[in-house]
Backbone as numpy.savetxt, mean C-alpha at the origin, in Angstrom:
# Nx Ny Nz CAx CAy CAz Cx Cy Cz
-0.85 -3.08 -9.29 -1.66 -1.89 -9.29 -0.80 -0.63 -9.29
0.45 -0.62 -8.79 1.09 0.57 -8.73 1.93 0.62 -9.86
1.97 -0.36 -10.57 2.65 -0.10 -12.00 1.34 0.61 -12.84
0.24 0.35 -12.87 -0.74 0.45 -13.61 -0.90 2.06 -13.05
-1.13 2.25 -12.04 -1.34 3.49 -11.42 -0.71 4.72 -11.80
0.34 3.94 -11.44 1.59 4.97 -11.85 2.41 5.15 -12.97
2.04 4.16 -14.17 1.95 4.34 -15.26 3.62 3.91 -16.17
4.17 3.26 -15.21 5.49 2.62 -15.76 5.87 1.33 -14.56
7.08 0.90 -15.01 7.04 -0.68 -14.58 8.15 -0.73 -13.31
7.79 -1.16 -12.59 9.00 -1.25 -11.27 9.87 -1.69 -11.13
10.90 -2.06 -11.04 11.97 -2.72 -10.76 11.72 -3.28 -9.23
11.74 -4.96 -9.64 11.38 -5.31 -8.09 12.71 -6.62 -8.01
13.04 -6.74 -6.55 14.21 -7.17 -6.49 13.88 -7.97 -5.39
13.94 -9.85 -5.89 13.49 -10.65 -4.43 14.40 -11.38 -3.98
14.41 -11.00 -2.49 15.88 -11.69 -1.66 15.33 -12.18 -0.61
16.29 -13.05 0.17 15.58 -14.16 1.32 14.84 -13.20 2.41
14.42 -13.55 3.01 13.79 -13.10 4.02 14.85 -12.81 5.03
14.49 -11.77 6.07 16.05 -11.37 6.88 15.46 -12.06 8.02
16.34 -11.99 9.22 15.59 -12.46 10.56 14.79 -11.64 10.88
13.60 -12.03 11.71 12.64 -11.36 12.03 11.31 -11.46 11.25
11.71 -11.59 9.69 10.98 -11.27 9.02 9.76 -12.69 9.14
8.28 -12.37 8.89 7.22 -12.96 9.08 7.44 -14.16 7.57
6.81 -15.38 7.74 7.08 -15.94 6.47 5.80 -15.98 6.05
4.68 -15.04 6.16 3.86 -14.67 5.08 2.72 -13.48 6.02
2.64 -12.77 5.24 1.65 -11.28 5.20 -0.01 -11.67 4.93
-0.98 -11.42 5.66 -2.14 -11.85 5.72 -2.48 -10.37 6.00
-3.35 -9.68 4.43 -4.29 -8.05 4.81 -5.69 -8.74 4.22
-6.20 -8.54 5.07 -7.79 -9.17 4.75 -8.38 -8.41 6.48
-9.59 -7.86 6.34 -10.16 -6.96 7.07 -11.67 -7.60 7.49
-11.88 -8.88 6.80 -13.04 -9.08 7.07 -13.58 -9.54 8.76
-12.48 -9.61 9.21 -13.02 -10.22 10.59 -13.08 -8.64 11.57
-12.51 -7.87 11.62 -12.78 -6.41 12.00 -14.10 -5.74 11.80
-14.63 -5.98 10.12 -15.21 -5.32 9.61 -16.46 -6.42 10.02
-16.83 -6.93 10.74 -17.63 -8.65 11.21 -18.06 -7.95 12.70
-16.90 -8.03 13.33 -16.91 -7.39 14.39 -17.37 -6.10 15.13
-16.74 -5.53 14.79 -16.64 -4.38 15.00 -17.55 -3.16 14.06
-17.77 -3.76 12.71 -18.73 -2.99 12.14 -17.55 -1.90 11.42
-16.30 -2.02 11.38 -15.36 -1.00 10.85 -15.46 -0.74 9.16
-15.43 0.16 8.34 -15.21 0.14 7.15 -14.41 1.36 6.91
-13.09 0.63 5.96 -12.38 1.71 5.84 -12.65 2.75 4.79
-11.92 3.95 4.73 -12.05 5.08 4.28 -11.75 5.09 2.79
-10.80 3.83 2.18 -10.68 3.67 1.09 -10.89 2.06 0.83
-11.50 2.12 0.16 -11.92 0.86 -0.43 -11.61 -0.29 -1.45
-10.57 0.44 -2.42 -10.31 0.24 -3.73 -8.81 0.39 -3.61
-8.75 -0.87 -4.38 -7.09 -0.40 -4.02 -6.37 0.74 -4.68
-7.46 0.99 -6.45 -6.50 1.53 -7.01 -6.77 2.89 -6.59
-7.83 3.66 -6.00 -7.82 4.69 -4.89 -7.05 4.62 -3.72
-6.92 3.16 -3.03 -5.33 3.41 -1.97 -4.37 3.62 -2.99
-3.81 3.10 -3.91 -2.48 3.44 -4.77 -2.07 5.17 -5.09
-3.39 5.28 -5.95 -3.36 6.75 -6.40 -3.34 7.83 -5.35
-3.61 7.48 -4.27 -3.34 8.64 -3.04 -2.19 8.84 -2.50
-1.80 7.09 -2.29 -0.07 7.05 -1.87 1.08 7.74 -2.90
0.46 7.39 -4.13 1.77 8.16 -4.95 1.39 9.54 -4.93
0.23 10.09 -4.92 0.22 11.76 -4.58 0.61 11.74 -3.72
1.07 11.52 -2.74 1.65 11.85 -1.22 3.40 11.81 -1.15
3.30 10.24 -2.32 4.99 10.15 -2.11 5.56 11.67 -3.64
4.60 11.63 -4.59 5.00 13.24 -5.02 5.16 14.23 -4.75
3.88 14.30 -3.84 4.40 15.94 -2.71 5.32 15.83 -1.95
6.03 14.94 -1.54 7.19 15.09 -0.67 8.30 15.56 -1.68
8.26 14.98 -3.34 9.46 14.97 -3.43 9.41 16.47 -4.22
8.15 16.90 -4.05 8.31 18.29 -4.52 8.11 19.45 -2.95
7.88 18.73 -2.26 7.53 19.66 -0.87 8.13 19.04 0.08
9.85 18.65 0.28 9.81 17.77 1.30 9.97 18.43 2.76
9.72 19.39 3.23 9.64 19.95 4.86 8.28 21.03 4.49
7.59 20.35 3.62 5.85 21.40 4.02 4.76 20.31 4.32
């Protein structure tokens, strides 16, 4: 999505896992959102994507505002 988003291709680089590191990532919200009744503010990923790279742009054009 953030290649698509952002409109060119990433360079991604995969190396072992360091210590510490978890041997697998679980983002799934449904048991919160079950619970608790939570729904987040963005929904879509490619609306989470497109916000994060406006954010990581304004830094690199505004980085102490």
């Amino acid at each position: 999505m953030v290649e698509t988003v952002g409109g060119r291709p990433l360079v991604i680089r995969e190396e072992a896992r360091r210590a510490g590191d978890p041997a697998y990532l679980v983002a799934r919200a449904d048991r919160i959102r079950a619970e608790l009744g939570w729904r987040p503010r963005y929904d879509d990923l490619a609306a989470i994507v497109t916000h994060s790279l406006a954010w990581e742009r304004k830094l690199l054009r505004e980085p102490w505002s």
